[in-house]
C-alpha positions in Angstrom: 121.7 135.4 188.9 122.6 138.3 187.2 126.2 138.3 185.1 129.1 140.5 186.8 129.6 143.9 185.2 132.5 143.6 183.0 136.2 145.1 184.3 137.4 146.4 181.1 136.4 149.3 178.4 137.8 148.7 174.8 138.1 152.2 173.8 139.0 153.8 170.3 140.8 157.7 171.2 139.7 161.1 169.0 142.4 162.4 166.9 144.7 159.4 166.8 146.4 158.6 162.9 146.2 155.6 161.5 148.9 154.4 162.6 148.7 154.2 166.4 144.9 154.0 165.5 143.6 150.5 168.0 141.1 150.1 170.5 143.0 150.8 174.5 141.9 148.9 177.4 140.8 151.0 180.3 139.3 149.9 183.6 135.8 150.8 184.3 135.1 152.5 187.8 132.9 150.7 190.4 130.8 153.9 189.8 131.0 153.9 186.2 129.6 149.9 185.9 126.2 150.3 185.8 125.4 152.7 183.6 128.6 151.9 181.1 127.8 150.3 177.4 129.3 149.6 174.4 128.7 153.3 172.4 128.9 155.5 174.7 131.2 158.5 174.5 133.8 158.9 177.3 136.9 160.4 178.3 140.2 159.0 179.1 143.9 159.4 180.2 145.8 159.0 176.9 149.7 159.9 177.3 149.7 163.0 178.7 146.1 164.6 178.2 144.0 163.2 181.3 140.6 164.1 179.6 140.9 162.5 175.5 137.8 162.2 174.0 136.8 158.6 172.7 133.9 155.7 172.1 133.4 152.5 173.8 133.6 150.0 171.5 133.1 146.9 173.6 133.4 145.4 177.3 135.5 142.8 178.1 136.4 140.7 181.2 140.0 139.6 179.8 142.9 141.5 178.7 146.6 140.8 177.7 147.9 144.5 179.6 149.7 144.2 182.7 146.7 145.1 185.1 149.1 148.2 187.4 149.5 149.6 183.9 145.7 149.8 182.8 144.1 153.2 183.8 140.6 154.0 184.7 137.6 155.4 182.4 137.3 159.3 183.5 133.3 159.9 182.7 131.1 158.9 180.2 129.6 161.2 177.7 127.1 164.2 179.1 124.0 164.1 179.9 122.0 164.2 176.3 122.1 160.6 175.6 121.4 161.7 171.5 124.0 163.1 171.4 127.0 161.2 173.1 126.6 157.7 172.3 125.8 154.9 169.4 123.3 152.1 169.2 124.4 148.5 168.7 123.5 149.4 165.1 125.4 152.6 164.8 128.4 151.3 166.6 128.4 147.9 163.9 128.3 150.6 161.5 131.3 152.2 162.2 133.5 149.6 162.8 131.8 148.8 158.9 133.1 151.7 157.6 136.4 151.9 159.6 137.2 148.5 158.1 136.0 149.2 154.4 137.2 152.9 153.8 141.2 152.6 155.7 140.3 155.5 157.8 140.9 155.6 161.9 137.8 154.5 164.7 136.8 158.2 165.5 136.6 159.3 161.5 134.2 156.4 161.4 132.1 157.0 164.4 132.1 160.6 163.5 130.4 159.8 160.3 127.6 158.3 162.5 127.1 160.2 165.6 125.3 163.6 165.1 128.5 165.8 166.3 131.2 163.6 166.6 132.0 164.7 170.1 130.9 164.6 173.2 130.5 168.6 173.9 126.8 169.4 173.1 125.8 171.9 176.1 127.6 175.0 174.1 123.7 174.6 172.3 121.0 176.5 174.6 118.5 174.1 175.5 115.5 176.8 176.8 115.8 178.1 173.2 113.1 177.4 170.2 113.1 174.7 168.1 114.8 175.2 164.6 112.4 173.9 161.7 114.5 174.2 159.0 111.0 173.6 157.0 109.3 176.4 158.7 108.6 178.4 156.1 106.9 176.0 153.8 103.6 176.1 152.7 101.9 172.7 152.4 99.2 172.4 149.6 96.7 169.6 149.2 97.7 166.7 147.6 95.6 164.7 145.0 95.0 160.5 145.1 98.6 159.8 143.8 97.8 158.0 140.1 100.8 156.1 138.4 101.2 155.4 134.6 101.3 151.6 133.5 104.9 151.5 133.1 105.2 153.6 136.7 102.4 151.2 138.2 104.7 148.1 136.9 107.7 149.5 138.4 106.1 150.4 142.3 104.1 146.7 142.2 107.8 144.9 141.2 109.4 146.8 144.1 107.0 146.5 146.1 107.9 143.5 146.6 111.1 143.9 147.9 109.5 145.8 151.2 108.7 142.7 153.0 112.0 141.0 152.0 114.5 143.7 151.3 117.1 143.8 148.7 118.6 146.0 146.3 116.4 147.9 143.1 117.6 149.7 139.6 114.8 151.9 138.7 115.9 153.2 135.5 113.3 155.8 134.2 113.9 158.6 131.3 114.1 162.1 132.8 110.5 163.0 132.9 109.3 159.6 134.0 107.7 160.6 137.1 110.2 158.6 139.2 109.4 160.7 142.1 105.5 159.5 142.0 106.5 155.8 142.6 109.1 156.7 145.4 105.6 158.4 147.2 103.6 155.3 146.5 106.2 153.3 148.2 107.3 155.8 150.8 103.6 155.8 152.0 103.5 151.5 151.7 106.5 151.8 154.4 104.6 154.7 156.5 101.5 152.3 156.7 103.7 149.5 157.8 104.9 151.7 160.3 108.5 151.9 159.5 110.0 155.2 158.4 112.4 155.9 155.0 115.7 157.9 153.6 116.0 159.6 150.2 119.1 161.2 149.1 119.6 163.6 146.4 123.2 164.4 145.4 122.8 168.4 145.8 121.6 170.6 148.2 119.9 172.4 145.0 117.6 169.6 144.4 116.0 169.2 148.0 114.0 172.6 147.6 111.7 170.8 144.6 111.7 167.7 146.5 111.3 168.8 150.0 108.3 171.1 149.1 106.3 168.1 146.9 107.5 165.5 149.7 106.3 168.2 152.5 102.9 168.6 150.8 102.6 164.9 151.2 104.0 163.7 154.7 103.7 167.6 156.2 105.6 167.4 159.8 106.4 163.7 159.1 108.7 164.8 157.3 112.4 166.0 158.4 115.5 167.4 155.5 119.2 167.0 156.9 121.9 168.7 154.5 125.1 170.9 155.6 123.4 174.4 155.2 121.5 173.7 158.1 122.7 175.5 161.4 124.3 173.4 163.9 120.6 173.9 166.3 118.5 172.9 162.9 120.7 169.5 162.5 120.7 168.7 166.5 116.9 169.5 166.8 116.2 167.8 163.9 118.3 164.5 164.8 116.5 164.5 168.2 113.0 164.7 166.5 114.1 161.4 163.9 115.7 159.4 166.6 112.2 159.9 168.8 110.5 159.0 165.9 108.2 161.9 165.5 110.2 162.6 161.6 109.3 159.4 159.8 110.5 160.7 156.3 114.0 162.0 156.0 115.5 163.5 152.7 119.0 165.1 152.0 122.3 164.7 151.0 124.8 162.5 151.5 125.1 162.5 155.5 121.0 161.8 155.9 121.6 158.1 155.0 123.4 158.9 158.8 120.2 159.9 160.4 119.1 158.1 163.3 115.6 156.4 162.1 114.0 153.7 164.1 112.4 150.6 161.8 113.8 151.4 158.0 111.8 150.5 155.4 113.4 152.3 152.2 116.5 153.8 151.4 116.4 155.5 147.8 119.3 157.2 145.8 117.8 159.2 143.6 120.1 160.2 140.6 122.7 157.3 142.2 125.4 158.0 139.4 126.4 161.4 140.8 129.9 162.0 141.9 128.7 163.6 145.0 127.2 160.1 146.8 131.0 159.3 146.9 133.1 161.5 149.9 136.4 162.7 149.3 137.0 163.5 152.5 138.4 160.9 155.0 136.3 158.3 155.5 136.2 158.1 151.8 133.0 156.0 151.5 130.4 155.5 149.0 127.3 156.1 149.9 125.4 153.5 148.1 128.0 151.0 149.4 126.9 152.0 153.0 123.4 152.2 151.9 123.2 148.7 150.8 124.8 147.3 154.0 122.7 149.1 155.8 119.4 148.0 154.1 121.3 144.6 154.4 121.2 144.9 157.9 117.2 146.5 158.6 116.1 143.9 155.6 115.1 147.5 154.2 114.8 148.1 150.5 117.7 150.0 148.6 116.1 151.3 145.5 118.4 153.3 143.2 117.3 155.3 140.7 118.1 157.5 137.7 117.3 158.2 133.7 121.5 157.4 133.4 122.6 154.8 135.5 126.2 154.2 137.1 127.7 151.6 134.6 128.0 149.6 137.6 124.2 149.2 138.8 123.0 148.5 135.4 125.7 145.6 135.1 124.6 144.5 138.2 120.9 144.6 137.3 122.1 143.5 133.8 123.3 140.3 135.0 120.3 139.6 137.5 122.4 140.4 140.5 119.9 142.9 141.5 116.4 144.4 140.3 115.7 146.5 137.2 112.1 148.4 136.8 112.2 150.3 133.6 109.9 153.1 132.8 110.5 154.2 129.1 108.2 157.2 128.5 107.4 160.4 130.2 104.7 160.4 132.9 102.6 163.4 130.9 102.9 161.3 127.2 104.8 163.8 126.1 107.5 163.2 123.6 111.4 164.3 124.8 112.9 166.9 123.7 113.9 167.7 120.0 117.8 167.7 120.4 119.7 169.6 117.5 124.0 169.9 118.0 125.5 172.7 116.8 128.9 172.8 115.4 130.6 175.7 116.9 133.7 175.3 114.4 131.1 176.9 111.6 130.0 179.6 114.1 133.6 180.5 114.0 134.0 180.7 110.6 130.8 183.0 110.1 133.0 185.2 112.5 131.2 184.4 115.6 133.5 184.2 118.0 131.0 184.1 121.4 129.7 181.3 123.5 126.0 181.6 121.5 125.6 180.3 118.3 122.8 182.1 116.2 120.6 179.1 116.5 120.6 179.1 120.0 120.4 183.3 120.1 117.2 182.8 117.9 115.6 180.3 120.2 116.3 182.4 123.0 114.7 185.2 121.6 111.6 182.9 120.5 111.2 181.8 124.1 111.3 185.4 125.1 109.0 186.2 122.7 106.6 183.2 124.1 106.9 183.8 127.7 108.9 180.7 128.0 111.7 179.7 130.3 115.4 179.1 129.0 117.9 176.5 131.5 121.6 177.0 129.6 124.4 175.4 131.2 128.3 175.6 131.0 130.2 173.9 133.2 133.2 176.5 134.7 132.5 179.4 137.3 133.9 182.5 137.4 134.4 185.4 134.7 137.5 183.9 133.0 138.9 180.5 133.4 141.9 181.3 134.0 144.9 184.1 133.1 148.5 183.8 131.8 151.5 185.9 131.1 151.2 187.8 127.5 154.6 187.1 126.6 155.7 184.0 127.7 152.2 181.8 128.4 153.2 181.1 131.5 149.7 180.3 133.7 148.9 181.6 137.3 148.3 179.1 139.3 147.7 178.5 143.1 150.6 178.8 144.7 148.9 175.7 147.4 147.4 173.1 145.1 149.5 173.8 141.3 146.4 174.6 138.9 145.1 177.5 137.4 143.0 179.7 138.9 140.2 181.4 137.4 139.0 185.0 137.5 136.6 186.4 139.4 135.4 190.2 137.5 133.3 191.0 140.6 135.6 190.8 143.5 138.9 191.2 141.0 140.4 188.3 142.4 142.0 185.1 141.0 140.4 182.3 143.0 141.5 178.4 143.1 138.3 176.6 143.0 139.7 173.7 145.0 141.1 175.3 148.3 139.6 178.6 148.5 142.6 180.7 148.0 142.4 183.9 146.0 144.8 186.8 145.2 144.7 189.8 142.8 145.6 189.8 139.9 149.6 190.0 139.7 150.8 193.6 137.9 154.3 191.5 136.1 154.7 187.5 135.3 157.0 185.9 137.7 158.6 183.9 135.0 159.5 186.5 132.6 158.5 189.7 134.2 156.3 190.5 131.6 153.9 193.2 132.2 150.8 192.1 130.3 148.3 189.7 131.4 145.9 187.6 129.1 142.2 186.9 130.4 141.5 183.4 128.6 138.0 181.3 128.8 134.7 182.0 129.8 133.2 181.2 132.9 129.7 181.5 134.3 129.5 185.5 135.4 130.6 186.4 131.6 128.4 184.2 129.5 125.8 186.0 132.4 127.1 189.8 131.1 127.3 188.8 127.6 123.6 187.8 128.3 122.4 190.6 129.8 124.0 192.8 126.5 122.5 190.7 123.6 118.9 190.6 125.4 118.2 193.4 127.9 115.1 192.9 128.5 115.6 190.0 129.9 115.3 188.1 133.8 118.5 186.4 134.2 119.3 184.7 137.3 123.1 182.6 137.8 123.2 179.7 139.8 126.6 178.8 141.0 128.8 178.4 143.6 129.3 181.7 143.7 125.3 183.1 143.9 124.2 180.2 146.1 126.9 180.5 149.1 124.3 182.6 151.3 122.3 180.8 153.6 118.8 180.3 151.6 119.9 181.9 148.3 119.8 178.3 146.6 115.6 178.2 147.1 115.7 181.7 146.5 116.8 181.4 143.1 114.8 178.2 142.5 111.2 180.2 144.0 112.1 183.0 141.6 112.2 180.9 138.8 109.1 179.0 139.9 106.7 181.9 140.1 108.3 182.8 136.5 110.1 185.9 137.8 113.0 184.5 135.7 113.2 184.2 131.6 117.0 182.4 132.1 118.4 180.4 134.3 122.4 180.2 133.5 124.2 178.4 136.1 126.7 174.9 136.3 126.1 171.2 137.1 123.5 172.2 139.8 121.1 172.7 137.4 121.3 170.1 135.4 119.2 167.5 137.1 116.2 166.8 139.4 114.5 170.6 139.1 111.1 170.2 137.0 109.6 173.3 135.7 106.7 173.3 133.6 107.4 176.7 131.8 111.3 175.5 130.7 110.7 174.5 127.3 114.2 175.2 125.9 118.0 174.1 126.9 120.8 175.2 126.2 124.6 173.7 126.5 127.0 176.4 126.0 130.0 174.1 125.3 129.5 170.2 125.5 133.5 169.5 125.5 134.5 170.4 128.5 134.6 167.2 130.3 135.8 165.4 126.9 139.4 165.3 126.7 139.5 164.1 130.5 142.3 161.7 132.0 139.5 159.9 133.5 138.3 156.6 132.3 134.8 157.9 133.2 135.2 161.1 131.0 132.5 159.9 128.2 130.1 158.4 130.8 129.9 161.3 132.9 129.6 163.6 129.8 126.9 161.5 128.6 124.8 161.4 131.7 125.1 165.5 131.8 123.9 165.9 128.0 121.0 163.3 129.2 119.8 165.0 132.6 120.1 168.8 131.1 118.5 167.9 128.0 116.0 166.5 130.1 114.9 169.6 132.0 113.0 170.8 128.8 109.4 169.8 127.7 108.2 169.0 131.1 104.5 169.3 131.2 102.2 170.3 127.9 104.6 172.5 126.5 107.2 170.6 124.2 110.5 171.1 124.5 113.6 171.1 122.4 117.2 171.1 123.3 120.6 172.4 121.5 123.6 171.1 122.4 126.7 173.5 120.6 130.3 171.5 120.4 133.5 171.5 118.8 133.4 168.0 118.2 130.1 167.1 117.0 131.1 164.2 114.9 132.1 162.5 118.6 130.4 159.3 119.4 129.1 160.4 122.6 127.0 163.2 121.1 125.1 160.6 118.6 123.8 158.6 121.8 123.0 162.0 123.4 120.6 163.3 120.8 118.9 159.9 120.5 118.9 159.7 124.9 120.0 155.9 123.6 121.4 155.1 127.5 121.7 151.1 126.4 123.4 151.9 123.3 125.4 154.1 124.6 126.3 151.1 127.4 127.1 148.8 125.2 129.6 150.9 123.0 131.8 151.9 125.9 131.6 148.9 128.4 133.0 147.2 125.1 135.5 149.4 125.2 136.1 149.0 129.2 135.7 145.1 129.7 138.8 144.9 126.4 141.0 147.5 129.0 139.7 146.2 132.3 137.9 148.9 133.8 134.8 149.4 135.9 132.6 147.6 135.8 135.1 144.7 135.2 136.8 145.4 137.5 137.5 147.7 141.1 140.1 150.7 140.8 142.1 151.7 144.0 144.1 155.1 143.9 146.7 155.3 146.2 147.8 159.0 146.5 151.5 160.1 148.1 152.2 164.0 149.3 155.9 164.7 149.8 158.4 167.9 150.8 159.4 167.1 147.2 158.1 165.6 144.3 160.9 163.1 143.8 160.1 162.1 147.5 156.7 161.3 146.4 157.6 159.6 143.4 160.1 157.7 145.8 157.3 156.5 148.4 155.0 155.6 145.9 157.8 153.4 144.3 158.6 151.7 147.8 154.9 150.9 148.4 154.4 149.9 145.1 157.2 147.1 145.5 155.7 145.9 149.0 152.5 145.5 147.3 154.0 143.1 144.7 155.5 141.4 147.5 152.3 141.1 149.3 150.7 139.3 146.0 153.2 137.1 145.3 152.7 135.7 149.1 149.0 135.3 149.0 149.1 132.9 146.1 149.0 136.0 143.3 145.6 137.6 144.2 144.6 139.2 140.8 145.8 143.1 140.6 147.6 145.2 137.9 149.2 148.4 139.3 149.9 151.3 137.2 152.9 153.0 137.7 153.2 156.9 139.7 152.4 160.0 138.1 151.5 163.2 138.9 148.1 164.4 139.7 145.6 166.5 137.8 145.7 168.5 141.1 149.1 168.5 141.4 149.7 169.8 145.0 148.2 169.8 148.2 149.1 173.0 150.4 151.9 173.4 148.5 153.6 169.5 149.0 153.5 167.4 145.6 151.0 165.2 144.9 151.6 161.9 142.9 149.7 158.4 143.2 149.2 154.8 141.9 146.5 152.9 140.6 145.6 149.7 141.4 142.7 147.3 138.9 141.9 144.9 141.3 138.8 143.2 143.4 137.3 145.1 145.8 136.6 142.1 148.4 137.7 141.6 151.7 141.2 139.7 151.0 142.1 142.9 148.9 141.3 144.9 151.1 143.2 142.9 153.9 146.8 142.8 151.7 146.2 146.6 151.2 145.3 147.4 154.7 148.6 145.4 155.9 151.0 147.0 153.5 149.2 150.7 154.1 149.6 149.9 158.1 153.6 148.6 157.7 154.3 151.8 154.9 152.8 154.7 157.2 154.6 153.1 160.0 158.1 152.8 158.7 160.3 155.4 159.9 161.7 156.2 156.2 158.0 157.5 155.3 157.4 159.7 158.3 157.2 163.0 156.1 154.9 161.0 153.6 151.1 161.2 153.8 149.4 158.6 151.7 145.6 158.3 151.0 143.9 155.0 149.6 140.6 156.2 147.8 138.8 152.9 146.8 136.7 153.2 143.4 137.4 157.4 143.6 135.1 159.5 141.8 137.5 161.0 140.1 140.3 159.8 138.7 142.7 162.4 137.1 
């Protein structure tokens, strides 16, 4: 006989916080029974609205609620079943990341489900289908051919498609990394299972896309927040139906509905953007590797400078390492030279171009060749203070400096968007005079444009590239060679592959140098690396010049030799003697107050119930380092301080840190406190 329908609806609500955030029991309707599911969208009665939105988690026959105070389920989700509710599979992975990343049910499921709400019919359903790839041209593809070293690499991972698991392919830049993620891409098509690949910026899918469309044509799909609303739903619908069996993008396309996974792949997986910081604050190779886990899909992740945490996980056998050593073409890497910019000063030049790099310019030009220089600040000036006193403007929201913007005349704060004019007196002093200081993107792009006139320059930022399209715009032009320069910020610096760019160019290596964070030297080695490596791509050689303040800094010596392993070696001494990552997990536990003594005092209080916590569960190894205040030392104009916490990222953790979260958010005393956990942040300031 078949089994009753069940009574009850387990349901998590939209918009609760985390502290009222639970699963509520709800009666299901006699006309809502057969067609209810775990998954599914719905509305509800919740306090006072009759119609909250929220997800069915799971059916039950039992409850513990007094039955006349348990309300009925108002309708499930509308009649585009894509849209308005979860598999088994996306509901398990969910309640994964609700439990992992301390966030509530519905910032989870929002992650997961294509809108996060149950409203889809605003979108006209008569209307054309949005191909976002449209406009590409596909081109005939050649037998793909792989090197030894690349053929080594594709027949040890290969392996790992039948069984699953997770891969380190560590290949210099120029490796042809991208040539054995087709070879196994097209094993996983044949087996007739379909495959991810992320790439950390929306700059890098235009390369990708077009080489991957040439291959797979409309097998393939791209998912990455320029898309219109219509682009993502249509192209969502076409994955889950399984007509898109390839999908690339950012971050949110490891979300993407595909049916039998066979590969994920990270490409360049040590990039701060795979890691949100925006509630749920997940990582994406963490979710990645649980969902391979799950689909007994290969993870491969892969890059020429590995996260210090992959490579001591491959190090110590815990998962794969492939290693591809030379570049695909034979030829040699770049000639690196560093340039000490202290002597440029004393010969009396003063400007961000040091004559070596002015003359190899102007040899390029000469040649036909194609310059990449980077620097890593936007704007005209970095920032602007008070003549007299010294006294900084800064954003009156989030408490740092803002820089300056020649084009629209505005001060603008690169973190929340706000921008002002420049004031006419110093609200410290009342001086009258205001000093311009640093050099941003759009005046190294004018000082350009003066020392070689002749020359096609094209700026890449995140100024030039907020337009809808302008990012492959900029990227075509340089392709068909209508560009001599390419000037632009961290966008640039990895994944593009350019035959004609034979020399690079980093304006000023320091800038990430001097950082508070304990990944200052790792991330400023992994940006030398991948720009250095965007020279000397096909026949043409390339060379490289790297111009500093501190060239006698050990960083730069690995850099010009691209000695990754060395380099590993020196600083992980360095972090295991500290107890830092990889040795270890770092939580930051961030406190925004009226005031900042509030702030200081919440983060003191959960500090001390932490403690407490430990010394009940038998002294679970932590170390907590004591409040300060934040690089980014507001949030909308409420102070910002926060905690670490070394520890072990593993489940007990994250239990003792969940309970004491839970009890501090909901004691009365901290109801004007907002506190954040951000486990293994990307940033750390």
């Amino acid at each position: 006989m078949p089994s009753e329908p069940a009574k009850y609806a387990l349901v998590a609500i939209k918009g609760l916080p985390m502290s009222v955030d639970a699963l509520y029991t709800y009666l299901i309707p006699d006309g809502l029974k057969s067609n209810i599911k775990a998954g599914l969208l719905c509305t509800v009665p919740f306090g006072r609205k009759k119609d909250a939105e929220g997800v069915i988690v799971a059916l039950t026959d039992t409850t513990d609620c007094p039955e006349e105070k348990i309300r009925p389920v108002t309708s499930l989700g509308d009649d585009e079943p894509d849209m308005s509710s979860l598999s088994p599979d996306r509901l398990s992975l969910a309640i994964y990341i609700r439990e992992r990343y301390f966030c509530t049910y519905w910032d989870a499921v929002s992650l997961v489900l294509p809108f996060g709400k149950i409203v889809s019919r605003k979108i006209n359903r008569k209307r054309e289908f949005k191909d976002p790839l449209s406009k590409l041209e596909r081109h005939p593809v050649s037998e793909t051919v792989l090197s030894a070293e690349q053929q080594s690499a594709y027949e040890e991972m290969k392996k790992g498609l039948s069984s699953g698991g997770v891969h380190l392919l560590f290949g210099v830049t120029g490796s042809g990394k991208t040539l054995v993620y087709i070879k196994l891409i097209d094993d996983v098509l044949k087996s007739g299972k379909t495959a991810i690949l992320l790439v950390p910026e929306i700059a890098l899918t235009y390369q990708i896309v077009s080489r991957l469309y040439d291959h797979y044509g409309d097998d393939l799909a791209v998912l990455h927040s320029a898309l219109t609303k219509a682009e993502r739903k249509d192209t969502f619908s076409l994955i889950k139906s399984g007509k898109k069996k390839v999908v690339v993008g950012t971050r949110s396309a490891l979300f993407a509905p595909v049916n039998d996974l066979g590969i994920i792949i990270i490409d360049e997986e040590q990039e701060n953007a795979y890691k949100s910081e925006m509630t749920p604050k997940y990582a994406a190779c963490e979710v990645a590797a649980f969902i391979a886990n799950r689909s007994k899909a290969l993870l491969v992740v892969s890059s020429a400078t590995p996260s210090f945490e992959s490579f001591n996980l491959a190090e110590n056998g815990k998962i794969g390492l492939s290693q591809i050593n030379s570049r695909y073409n034979g030829q040699p890497m770049p000639k690196v030279v560093l340039v000490d910019l202290r002597e440029e000063v004393m010969k009396g030049n003063g400007t961000l171009f040091g004559s070596l790099l002015l003359s190899e310019i102007k040899e390029n030009l000469d040649r036909g060749e194609q310059t990449v220089l980077f620097m890593n600040h936007r704007g005209y000036n970095t920032f602007v203070s008070c003549f007299d006193c010294g006294e900084p403007i800064v954003c009156p929201y989030c408490g740092v400096t803002m820089p300056y913007h020649k084009k629209d005349e505005r001060l603008v704060c690169h973190y929340c968007g706000y921008s002002t004019h420049v004031p006419d007196h110093c609200n410290k002093c009342g001086g009258k005079t205001m000093k311009y200081s640093g050099t941003g993107t759009q005046k190294a792009e004018e000082d350009l444009s003066k020392l070689f006139p002749e020359a096609r320059i094209l700026r890449m930022d995140a100024d030039t590239v907020a337009e809808k399209g302008s990012r492959d715009e900029i990227l075509s032009q340089v392709s068909r060679g209508e560009c001599d320069i390419l000037l632009g910020t961290q966008m640039i610096t990895k994944g593009l592959d350019f035959p004609n760019v034979t020399l690079v160019g980093v304006l000023n290596a320091d800038t990430m140098l001097f950082s508070s964070d304990f990944r200052a030297l790792e991330k400023t080695f992994s940006l030398m690396t991948q720009v250095v490596g965007r020279a000397g791509r096909s026949e043409k050689s390339g060379r490289a010049i790297i111009q500093s303040y501190y060239p006698e800094h050990r960083v730069f010596r690995y850099a010009l030799d691209q000695d990754y392993v060395g380099f590993y070696k020196d600083e992980t001494a360095f972090r295991r003697m500290m107890l830092y990552p990889p040795f270890c997990d770092i939580c930051q536990i961030s406190f925004i107050a009226k005031t900042e003594e509030d702030a200081f005092d919440a983060a003191e209080r959960f500090e001390q119930a932490l403690r407490a916590a430990q010394e009940k569960s038998e002294n679970l190894p932590l170390r907590i380092i004591p409040a300060k205040s934040t690089y980014v030392p507001m949030v909308d104009t409420r102070p910002r301080v926060r905690i670490l916490i070394k520890c072990v990222d593993n489940r007990a953790q994250r239990k003792i840190l969940s309970e004491v979260y839970l009890s501090f958010i909901k004691d009365p005393a901290n109801r004007d406190i907002r506190a954040d956990i951000d486990m293994n942040p990307s940033n750390i300031s």
